[in-house]
C-alpha positions in Angstrom: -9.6 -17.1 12.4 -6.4 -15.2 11.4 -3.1 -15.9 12.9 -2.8 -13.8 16.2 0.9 -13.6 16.1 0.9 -11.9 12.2 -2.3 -10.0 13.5 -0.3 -8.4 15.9 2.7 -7.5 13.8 0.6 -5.8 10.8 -1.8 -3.9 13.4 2.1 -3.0 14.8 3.6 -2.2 11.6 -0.2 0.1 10.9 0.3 2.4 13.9 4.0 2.4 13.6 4.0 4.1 9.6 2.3 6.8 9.3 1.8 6.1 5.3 1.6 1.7 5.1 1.0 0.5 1.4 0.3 -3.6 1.3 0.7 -4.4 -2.1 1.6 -7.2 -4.6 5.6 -6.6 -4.6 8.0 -4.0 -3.6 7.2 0.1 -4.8 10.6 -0.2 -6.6 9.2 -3.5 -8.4 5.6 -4.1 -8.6 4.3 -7.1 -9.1 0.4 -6.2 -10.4 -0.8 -3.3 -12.1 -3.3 -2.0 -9.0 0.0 -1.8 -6.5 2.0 0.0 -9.6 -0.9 2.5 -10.0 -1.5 2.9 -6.4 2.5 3.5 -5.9 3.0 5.8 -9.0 -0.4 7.8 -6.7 2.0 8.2 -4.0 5.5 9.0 -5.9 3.4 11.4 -7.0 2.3 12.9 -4.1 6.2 12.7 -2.7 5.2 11.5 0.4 7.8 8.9 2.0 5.5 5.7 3.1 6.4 2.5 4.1 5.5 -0.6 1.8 5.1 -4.7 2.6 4.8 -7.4 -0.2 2.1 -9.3 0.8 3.5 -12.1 -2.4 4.6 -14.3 -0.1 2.3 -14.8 2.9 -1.1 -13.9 0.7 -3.8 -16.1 1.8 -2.6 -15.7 6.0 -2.4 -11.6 5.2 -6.2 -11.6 3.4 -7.1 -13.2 6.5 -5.7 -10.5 9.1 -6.6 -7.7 7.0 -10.3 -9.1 6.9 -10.5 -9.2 10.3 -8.5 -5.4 11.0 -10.3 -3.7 8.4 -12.8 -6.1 6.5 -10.8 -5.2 3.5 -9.0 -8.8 1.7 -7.5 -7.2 -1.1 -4.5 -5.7 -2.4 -3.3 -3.1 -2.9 -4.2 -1.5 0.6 -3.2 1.7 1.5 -3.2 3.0 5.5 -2.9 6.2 6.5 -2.5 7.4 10.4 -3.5 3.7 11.3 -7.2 3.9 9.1 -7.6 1.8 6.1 -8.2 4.3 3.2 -8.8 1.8 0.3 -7.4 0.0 -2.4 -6.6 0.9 -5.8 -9.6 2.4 -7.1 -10.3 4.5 -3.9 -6.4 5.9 -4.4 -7.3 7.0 -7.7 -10.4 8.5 -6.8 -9.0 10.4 -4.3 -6.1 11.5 -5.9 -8.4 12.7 -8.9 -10.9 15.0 -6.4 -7.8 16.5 -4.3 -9.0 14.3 -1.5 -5.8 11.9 -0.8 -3.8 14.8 -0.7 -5.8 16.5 1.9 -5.6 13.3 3.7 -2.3 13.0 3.6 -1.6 17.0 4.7 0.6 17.5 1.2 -0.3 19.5 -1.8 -2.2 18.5 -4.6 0.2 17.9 -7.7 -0.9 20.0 -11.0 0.4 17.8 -13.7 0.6 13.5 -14.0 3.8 12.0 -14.4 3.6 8.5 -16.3 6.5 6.5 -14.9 7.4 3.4 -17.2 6.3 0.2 -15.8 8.8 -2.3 -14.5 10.5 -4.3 -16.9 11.6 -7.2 -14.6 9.3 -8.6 -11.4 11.9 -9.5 -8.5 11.2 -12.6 -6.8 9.4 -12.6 -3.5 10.9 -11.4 -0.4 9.8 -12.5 3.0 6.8 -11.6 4.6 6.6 -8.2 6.3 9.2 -6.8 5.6 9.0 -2.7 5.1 10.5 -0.8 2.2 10.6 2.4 2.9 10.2 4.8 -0.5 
């Protein structure tokens, strides 16, 4: 069973952000290549969301999110409270016009391709919400 108190803080920090990302680092430094695509999605789609690096509590955050949304891995994007998916789900979406009807912004015509980070930060505490 999942820790209640960190159960109760994500399913907080969900309803509180209209646009959540849980990802592997921060959108301005991304520690995997799913949370850079899934950020460079939403950059994209110039939406402001907020973002928690789930680095440094992984295994107790897989638990939670199994039990909030039977979803335990990450990159995981909520919108309005509802799990929309990970990576590959982003990507879909993005590519049929989808996420952009789900997040009430228009679709954007061109891709951008944004360099990838040269230097991962180090890990910073558990929950904590950049906002981008």
């Amino acid at each position: 069973m999942a820790d209640q108190e960190l159960t109760e803080r994500l399913e907080q920090l969900i309803s509180e952000n209209e646009v959540l990302l849980l990802m592997k680092g921060t959108p301005t430094e991304p520690r995997c290549g799913f949370s850079l695509r899934t950020v460079q999605i939403l950059d994209r789609m110039g939406i402001e969301y907020g973002a928690i690096d789930v680095l440094p509590a992984l295994q107790p955050l897989r638990e939670v999110t199994s039990e909030i949304s039977d979803w335990e891995t990450f990159p995981q994007l909520y919108v309005k409270g509802e799990l929309v998916g990970g990576c590959d789900i982003v990507e879909e979406m993005f590519a049929s016009g989808e996420l952009a009807e789900t997040l009430g912004v228009e679709q954007p015509e061109t891709p951008d391709t944004p360099e990838s980070p040269a230097d991962l930060p180090a890990q910073s505490p558990p929950l904590d919400i950049e906002r981008n």
